[in-house]
C-alpha positions in Angstrom: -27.1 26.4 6.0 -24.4 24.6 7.6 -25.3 20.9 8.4 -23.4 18.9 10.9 -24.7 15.0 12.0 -24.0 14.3 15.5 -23.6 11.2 17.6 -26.1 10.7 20.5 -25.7 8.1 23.4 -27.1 5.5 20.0 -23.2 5.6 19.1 -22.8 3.2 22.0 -25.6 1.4 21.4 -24.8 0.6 17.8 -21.0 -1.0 18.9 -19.2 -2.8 17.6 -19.8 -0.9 14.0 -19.0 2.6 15.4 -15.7 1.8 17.0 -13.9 3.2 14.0 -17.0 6.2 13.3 -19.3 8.0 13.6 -23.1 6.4 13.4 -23.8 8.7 10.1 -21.5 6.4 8.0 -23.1 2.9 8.4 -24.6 1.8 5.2 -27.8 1.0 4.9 -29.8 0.4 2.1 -27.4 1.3 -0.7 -25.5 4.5 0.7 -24.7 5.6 3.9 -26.6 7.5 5.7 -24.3 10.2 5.3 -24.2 10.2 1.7 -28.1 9.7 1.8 -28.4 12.7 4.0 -25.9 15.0 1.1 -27.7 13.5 -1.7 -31.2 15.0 -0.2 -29.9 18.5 1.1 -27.6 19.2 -1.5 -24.7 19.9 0.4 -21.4 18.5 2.1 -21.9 17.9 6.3 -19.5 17.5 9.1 -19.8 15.5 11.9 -19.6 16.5 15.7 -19.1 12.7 17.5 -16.5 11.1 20.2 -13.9 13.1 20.7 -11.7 10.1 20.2 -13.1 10.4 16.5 -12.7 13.7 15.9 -10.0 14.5 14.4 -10.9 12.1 11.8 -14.1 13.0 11.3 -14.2 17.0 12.5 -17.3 19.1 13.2 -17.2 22.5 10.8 -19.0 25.0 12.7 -20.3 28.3 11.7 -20.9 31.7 13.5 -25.0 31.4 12.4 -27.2 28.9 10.6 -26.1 25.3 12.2 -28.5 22.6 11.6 -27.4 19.3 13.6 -28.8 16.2 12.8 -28.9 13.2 14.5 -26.9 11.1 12.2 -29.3 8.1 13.2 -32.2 9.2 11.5 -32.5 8.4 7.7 -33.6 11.2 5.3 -36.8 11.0 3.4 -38.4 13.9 1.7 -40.7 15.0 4.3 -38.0 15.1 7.2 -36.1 17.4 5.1 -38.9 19.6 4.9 -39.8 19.7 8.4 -35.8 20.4 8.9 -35.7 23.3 6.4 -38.3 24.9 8.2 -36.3 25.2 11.6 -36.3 28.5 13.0 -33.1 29.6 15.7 -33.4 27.9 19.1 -35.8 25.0 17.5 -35.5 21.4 17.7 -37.4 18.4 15.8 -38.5 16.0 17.9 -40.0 12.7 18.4 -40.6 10.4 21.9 -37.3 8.7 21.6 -35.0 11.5 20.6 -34.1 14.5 19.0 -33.8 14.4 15.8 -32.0 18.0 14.6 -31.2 21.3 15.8 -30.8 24.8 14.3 -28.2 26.5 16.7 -25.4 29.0 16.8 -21.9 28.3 17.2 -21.7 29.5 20.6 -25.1 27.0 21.3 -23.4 24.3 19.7 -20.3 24.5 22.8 -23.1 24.3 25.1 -25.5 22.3 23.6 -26.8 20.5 26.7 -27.6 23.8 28.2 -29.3 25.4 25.3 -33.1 26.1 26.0 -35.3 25.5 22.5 -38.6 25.2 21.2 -39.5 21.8 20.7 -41.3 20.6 17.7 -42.8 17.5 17.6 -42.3 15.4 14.2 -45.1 12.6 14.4 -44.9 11.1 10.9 -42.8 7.5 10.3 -39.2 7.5 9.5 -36.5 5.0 9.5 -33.9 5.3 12.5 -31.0 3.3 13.5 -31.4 2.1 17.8 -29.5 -1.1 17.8 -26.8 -3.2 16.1 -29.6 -5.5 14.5 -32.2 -2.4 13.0 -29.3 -2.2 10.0 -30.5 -5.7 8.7 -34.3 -5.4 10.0 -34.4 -1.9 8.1 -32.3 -2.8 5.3 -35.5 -3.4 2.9 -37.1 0.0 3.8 -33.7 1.5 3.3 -32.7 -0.3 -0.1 -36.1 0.6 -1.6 -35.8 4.4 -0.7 -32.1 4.7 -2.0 -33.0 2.7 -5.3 -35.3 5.5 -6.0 -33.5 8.1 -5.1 -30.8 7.1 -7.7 -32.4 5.8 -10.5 -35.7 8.0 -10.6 -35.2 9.5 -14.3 -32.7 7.8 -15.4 -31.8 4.1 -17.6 -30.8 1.3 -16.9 -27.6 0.3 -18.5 -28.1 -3.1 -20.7 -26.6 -6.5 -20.2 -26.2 -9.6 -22.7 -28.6 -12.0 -23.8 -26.7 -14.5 -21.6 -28.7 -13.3 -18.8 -32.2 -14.5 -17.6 -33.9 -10.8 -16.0 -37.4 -11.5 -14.0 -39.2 -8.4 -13.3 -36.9 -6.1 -15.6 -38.7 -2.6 -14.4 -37.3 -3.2 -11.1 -33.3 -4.0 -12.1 -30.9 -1.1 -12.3 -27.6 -1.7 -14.0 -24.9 0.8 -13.7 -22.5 1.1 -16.6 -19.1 -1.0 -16.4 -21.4 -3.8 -14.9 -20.3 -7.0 -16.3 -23.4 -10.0 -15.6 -23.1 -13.5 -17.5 -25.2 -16.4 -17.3 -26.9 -15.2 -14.1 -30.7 -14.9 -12.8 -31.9 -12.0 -11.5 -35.5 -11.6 -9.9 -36.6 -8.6 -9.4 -40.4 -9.3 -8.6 -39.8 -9.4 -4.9 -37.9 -6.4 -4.8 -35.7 -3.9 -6.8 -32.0 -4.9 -7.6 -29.1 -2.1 -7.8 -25.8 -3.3 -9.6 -23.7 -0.6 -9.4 -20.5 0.4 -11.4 -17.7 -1.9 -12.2 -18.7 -5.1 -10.4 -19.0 -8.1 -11.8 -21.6 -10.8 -11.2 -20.4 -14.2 -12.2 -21.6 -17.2 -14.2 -24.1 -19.7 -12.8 -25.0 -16.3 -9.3 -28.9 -16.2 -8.7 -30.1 -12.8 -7.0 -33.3 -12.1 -5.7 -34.5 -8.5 -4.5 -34.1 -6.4 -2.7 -30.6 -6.5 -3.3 -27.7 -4.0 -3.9 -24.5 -4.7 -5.3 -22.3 -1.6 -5.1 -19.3 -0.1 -6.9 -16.4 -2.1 -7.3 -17.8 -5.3 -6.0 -18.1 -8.9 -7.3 -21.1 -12.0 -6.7 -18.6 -15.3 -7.1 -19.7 -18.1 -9.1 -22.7 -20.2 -8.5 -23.7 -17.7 -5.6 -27.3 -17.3 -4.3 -28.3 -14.2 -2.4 -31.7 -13.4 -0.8 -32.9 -10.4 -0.1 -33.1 -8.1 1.8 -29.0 -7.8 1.3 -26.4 -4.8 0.3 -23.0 -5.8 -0.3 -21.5 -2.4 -0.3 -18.5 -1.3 -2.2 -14.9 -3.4 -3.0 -16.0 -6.8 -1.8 -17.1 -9.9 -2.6 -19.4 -12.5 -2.0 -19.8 -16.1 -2.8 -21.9 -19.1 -1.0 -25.4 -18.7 0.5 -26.6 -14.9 2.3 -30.0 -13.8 2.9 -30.8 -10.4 4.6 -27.2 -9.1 5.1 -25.8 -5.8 5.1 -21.7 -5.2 4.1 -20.2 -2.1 4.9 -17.4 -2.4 1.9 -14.2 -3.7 1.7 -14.8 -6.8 3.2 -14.8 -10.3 1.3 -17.0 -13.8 2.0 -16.0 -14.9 -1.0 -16.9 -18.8 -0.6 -19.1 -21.4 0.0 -20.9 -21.0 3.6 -24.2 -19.6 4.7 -24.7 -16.0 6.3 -28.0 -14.6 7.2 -29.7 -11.8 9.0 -25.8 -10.1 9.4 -24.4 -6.9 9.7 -20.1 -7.2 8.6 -18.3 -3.9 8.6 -15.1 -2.7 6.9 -12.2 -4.9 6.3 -13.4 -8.2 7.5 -12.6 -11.7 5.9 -14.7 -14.4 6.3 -12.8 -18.1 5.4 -13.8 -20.9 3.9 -16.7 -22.7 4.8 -17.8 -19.9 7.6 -21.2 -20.5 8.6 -23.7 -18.3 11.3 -27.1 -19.3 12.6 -29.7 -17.1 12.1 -33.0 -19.2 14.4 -32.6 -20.7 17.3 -33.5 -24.4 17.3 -36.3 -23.8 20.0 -37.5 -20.9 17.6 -37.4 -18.3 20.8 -36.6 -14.8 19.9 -33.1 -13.6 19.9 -30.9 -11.9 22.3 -27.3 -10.2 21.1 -24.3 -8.6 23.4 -25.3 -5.1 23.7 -22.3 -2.8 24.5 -24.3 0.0 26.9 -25.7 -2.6 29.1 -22.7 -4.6 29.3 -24.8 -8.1 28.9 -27.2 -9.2 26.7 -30.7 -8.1 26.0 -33.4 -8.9 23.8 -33.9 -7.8 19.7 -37.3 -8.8 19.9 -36.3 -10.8 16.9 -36.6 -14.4 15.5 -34.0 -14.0 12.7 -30.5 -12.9 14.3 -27.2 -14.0 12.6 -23.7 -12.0 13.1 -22.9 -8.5 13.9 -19.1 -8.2 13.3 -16.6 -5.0 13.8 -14.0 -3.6 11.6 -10.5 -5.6 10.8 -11.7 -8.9 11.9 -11.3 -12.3 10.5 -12.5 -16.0 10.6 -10.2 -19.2 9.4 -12.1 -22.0 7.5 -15.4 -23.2 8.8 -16.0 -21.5 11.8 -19.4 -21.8 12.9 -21.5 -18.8 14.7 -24.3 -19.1 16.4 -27.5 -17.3 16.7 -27.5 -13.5 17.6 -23.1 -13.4 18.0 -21.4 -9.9 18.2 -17.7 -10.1 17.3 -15.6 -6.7 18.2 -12.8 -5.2 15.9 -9.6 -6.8 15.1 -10.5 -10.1 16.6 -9.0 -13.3 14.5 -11.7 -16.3 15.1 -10.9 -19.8 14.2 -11.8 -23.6 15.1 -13.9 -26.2 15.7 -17.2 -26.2 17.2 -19.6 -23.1 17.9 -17.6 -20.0 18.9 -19.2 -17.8 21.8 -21.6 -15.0 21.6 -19.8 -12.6 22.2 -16.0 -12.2 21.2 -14.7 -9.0 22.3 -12.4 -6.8 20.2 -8.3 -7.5 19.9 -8.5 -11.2 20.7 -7.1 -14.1 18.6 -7.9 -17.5 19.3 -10.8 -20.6 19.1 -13.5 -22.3 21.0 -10.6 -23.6 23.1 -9.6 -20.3 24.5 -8.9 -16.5 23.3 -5.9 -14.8 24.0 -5.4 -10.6 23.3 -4.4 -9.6 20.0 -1.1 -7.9 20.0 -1.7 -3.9 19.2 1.0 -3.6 16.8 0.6 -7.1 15.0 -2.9 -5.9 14.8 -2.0 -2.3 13.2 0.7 -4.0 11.2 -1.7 -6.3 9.5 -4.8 -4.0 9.2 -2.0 -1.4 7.1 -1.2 -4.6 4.9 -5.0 -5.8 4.5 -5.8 -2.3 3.3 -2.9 -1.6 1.3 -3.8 -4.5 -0.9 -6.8 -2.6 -2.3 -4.7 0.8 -2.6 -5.7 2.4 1.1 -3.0 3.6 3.5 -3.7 3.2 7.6 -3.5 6.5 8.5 -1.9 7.8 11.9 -5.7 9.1 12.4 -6.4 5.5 12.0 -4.1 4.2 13.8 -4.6 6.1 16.7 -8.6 5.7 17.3 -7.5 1.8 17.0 -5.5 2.3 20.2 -7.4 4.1 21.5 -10.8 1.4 21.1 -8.0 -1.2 22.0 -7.9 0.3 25.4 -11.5 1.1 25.5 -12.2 -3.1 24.8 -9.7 -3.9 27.9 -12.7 -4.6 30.1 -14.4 -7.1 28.1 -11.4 -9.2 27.2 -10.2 -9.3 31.1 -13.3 -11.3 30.9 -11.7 -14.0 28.7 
């Protein structure tokens, strides 16, 4: 079989994280759900998405035996059964979408006019709609991918420096380096994965992942349910907040019920709001409707894009979307929403230069050993074009 993910109208939906790709590569949990989706079927995929996308992230389509999946839906182990069992011209579906497809090449050109026999897949499953799902699914996620790699296999020891509550349910991967820290595993499991480092005086309560690479700073306390995915690092106060990787709040502050993608930097002092003082549920910048709309939620903090960046003690409040490459500073409560490609403070916002913006995104990522590609470089100008609507606004 040949599996591809595919974007669906959700790749809108879940802006400002899938600017720079395709929906299948947002962590959640511990992996993405790409790497979650290889990890269960045993094999590499592809990805049919925007065509802006594609030629960093290109479908690989065969004559015969194409299963699309919709790269929204999170794998568990009675999914992939149901999706093994696809016959030619059948689809898995639910009420709100289809979830995959077993098609021909030539079907796969035409998709939208492909007649198939529906079959309806009525058991639970996690899926990503919205922006805010990542952190309200996180747990679910974090629990399933905790399994999924340590089932069978031993934790790796750490010093008698260390105070562990609820052992059973703490993984360490080797190269893990943990002094004088507390970790409580009684409310959920905790994954520290290879080469981080958790620092003297850091308390962690689970669910919590800490992946490759990555480093708690002293004296930090993390909540669960919260990943911090790979090469970045966290210090201060988070609860409930999902890191894509690369991406650093390395100091004092609080962040809560968050999403922050690739390549961010949060300064000093940088503080969101995550309940609204009259306790009324939340409503966040939603990128399909053009305004904002409800998350039926209490507990909203920050959704922020790729390449973006906040000086010392900036404040957030509740439920604030912040696009890509947007530099955010100043006194005072910043708006809700910030599009992408601005620079600037609660006294006004002015667009982010394109080139300053490429030249320092190159230099940000260099620094950890990653070159900005021309790919790269060109889906940024292309989103910077895309994003010229909502900062006309400002």
């Amino acid at each position: 079989m040949n599996y591809i993910l595919f974007d669906d109208s959700r790749h809108e939906s879940l802006l400002p994280l899938t600017f720079l790709r395709p929906v299948a590569d947002i962590r959640i949990g511990i992996l993405t759900i790409r790497e979650k989706w290889e990890k269960y079927l045993g094999s590499k995929t592809s990805t049919l998405t925007e065509g802006y996308l594609s030629k960093k992230f290109p479908a690989v389509v065969k004559e015969e035996n194409n299963i699309l999946i919709n790269g929204g839906a999170l794998p568990d182990k009675d999914l992939v059964s149901s999706i093994h069992k696809l016959k030619p011209n059948q689809a898995l579906v639910n009420e709100h979408c289809i979830i995959a497809m077993h098609l021909t090449a030539n079907e796969i050109e035409n998709v939208d006019g492909v007649e198939h026999e529906e079959i309806e897949y009525t058991n639970e499953h996690v899926c990503l709609h919205h922006t805010w799902d990542i952190f309200a699914k996180n747990e679910a996620a974090l629990l399933a991918d905790f399994e999924l790699l340590t089932n069978g296999r031993r934790s790796a020891k750490v010093d008698s420096t260390n105070t562990l509550i609820g052992k059973e349910n703490i993984f360490i991967e080797e190269g893990a380096r943990i002094q004088c820290a507390v970790l409580n595993g009684t409310t959920g499991p905790i994954y520290i994965g290879k080469d981080t480092e958790v620092m003297e005086g850091s308390h962690i309560r689970g669910p919590m992942a800490l992946c490759d690479h990555s480093t708690v700073k002293m004296g930090a306390k993390i909540y669960g349910a919260t990943t911090i995915g790979p090469f970045s690092k966290i210090g201060g106060e988070v609860s409930n907040v999902v890191i894509f990787g690369y991406s650093n709040k390395a100091h004092d502050g609080y962040l809560g019920n968050s999403v922050i993608a690739e390549w961010c930097n949060l300064g000093a002092g940088t503080n969101n709001s995550n309940l609204k003082n009259n306790y009324d549920l939340v409503k966040m910048w939603n990128y399909t409707h053009q305004s904002f709309v409800e998350t039926g939620l209490q507990f909203s903090g920050l959704i922020m894009g790729d390449h973006s960046k906040t000086g010392i003690s900036t404040m957030f409040n509740t439920g604030t979307v912040v696009g890509v490459n947007s530099n955010i500073y100043g006194q005072g409560f910043q708006r809700n929403f910030i599009p992408s490609f601005v620079w600037g403070s609660t006294s006004g916002y002015k667009n982010f230069d394109l080139n300053l913006a490429l030249d320092i995104a190159a230099r940000v990522m260099e620094r950890r050993g990653r070159e900005l590609d021309q790919h790269e470089k060109q889906i940024m100008k292309n989103v910077f074009d895309r994003s010229f609507t909502n900062r006309r606004v400002y």
